[in-house]
Steps between C-alpha positions, in 0.01 A plus 500: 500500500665219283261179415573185341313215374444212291291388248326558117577879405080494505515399882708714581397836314176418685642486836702792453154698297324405854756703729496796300115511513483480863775748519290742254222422724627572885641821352212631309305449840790640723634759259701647820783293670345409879693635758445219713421160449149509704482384840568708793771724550791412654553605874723765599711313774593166426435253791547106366519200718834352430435192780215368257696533151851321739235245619351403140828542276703393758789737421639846705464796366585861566241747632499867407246757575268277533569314172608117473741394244649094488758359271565146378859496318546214209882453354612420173826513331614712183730342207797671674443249833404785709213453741214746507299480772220714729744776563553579136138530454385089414203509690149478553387805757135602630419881652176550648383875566203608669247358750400154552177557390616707177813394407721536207760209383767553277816257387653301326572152377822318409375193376682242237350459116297213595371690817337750290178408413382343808640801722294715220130301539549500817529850585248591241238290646558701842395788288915613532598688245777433231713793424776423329725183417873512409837381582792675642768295379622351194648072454469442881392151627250420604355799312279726722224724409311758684159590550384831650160492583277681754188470703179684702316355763515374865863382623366202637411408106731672371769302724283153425506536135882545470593196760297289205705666258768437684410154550427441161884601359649277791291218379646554083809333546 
C-alpha cells in the first residue's frame, strides 16, 4: 500500500506512527491470517435476481450460472488519436455471486481523477470495500482510473449502494 500526505514532518510521522500501531495491534490479536472475512459462507449454487439489479441500475447484463454481471463502457482517447473504449477494457463492471439473501459483489470502477473521491466515500459508507486503485493507461485524456472494490451482504443493498455510487460519479462532471 502506497500513502501520501501533507503537512509538518511532526503531523505526519504521527499519522503514519498511528497506522503502524493499529497494524501491530490487529496482528498481535489475530496472529493467524483469517480464512474468511466473517459472515456466512458463501452458497454452493449461485442463484441472483438479475430483474432487480436491471431494474435499479438500469443497464443489461449477462447471466451465468446463476451469477449477474453488468457493464457501463466510458471512452477516452490516447496521444496517438486512437479511441479506447468498453471493448478494450474502459469500463466500470459489477458481478454478483450467490443468493439474494447472501450475496457477494465484485467490480470495478472507471471513473475520471475528479470522480475519485466521491465514488470512494461513497462506497465506503455502504460498508464496500476498497481494494485497489490504479490506472491502466499512460497520457490519455480525460485520464481514467480504476477502482476494484468488493462487497458482502444482501443484493438488494448491495445493488442500492452501487446505483448511489453510481449516481454520485454521474453527478462529478
Amino acid at each position: 500500500m502506497h500513502i501520501s500526505g501533507e503537512g509538518s514532518v511532526e503531523q505526519l510521522a504521527t499519522a503514519i506512527h498511528k497506522v503502524w500501531a493499529k497494524v501491530k495491534e490487529i496482528r498481535t490479536a489475530n496472529p493467524r491470517p483469517a480464512k474468511t472475512f466473517g459472515g456466512a459462507a458463501m452458497p454452493a449454487t449461485n442463484s441472483i435476481s438479475e430483474k432487480m439489479i436491471k431494474d435499479i441500475i438500469g443497464v443489461k447484463g449477462q447471466a451465468n450460472s446463476g451469477m449477474f454481471k453488468i457493464v457501463i463502457g466510458r471512452t477516452t482517447k490516447l496521444p496517438c488519436g486512437c479511441t479506447m473504449t468498453k471493448d478494450m477494457g474502459v469500463n466500470t463492471w459489477v458481478a454478483f455471486a450467490g443468493t439474494d439473501d447472501n450475496a457477494l459483489v465484485d467490480g470495478d470502477f472507471a471513473v475520471k481523477e475528479n470522480q475519485l473521491q466521491p465514488v470512494l466515500k461513497s462506497l465506503r459508507h455502504d460498508g464496500i470495500n476498497i481494494v485497489a486503485i490504479h490506472s491502466h493507461m499512460t497520457q490519455e485524456n480525460p485520464r481514467i482510473l480504476f477502482l476494484h472494490y468488493w462487497g458482502r451482504g444482501s443484493t438488494a443493498d448491495l445493488v442500492k449502494s452501487l446505483k448511489v455510487a453510481l449516481d454520485t460519479q454521474n453527478a462529478v462532471k
